[in-house]
C-alpha positions, 0 to 999 in steps of 0.5 A, a space after each residue: 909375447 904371451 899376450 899378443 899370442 893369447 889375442 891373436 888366436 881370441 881375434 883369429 882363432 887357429 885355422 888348423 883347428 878349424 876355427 880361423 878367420 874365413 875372411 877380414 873386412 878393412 873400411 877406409 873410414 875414418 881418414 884424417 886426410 878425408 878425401 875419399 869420404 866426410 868423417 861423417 860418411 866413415 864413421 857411419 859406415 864404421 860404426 854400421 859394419 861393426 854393429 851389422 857384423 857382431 848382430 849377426 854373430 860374424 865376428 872372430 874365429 869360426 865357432 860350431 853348434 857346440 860352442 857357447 856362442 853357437 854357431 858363427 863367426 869367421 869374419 874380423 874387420 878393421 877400421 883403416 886410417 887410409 887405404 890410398 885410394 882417396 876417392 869414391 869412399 868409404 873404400 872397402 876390401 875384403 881378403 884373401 879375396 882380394 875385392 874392393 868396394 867403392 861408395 860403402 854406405 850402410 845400404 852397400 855395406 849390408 849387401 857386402 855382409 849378406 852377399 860376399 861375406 856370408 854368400 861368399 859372391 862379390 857384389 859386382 854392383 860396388 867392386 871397384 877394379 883397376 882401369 
């Protein structure tokens, strides 16, 4: 139990101090079933978003100007096996705002990094809601 507390707050960080998770990507990526996407498609956005995000310092609990790191943090993201949409993948949605992404490349990823995750608006362009 003293483990799994000990990396739940290294991944998530306590928001009562301040330094939790804003927000958490999860990508349908990497699919045994592979209907939504080719194994090639999620591993390439898989592989961008998890890049794009520790190069610009997003990743893991907030961090201040003092922190050792600096400034950042925030985000955590999740490689999932299937969200269960099984079409017009890689899938994406980012919590707790609830938004879903169609067709995440790693043109569309970036524009999610930049707009929603850092600017905090959804990018309507890619947001896939219910018919």
């Amino acid at each position: 139990m003293l483990c799994a507390r000990s990396n739940l707050a290294r991944h998530y960080g306590n928001p009562a101090s301040g330094t939790g998770i804003a927000r958490h990507i999860m990508l349908c990526a990497i699919s045994e079933k592979q209907k939504c996407c080719s194994r090639e498609a999620g591993e390439e956005a898989w592989g961008f978003l998890k890049s794009r995000l520790k190069e610009l310092g997003l990743v893991g609990p907030q961090r201040s100007a003092e922190s050792a790191r600096g400034a950042g943090g925030g985000v955590q993201r999740t490689k999932a096996d299937c969200l269960q949409l099984c079409a017009a993948g890689p899938i994406a949605v980012v919590w707790p705002d609830g938004v879903w992404y169609h067709s995440c490349s790693p043109a569309v990823l970036e524009r999610v990094i930049q707009e929603h995750l850092i600017g905090g608006v959804p990018v309507e362009d890619y947001r896939l809601k219910p018919a």
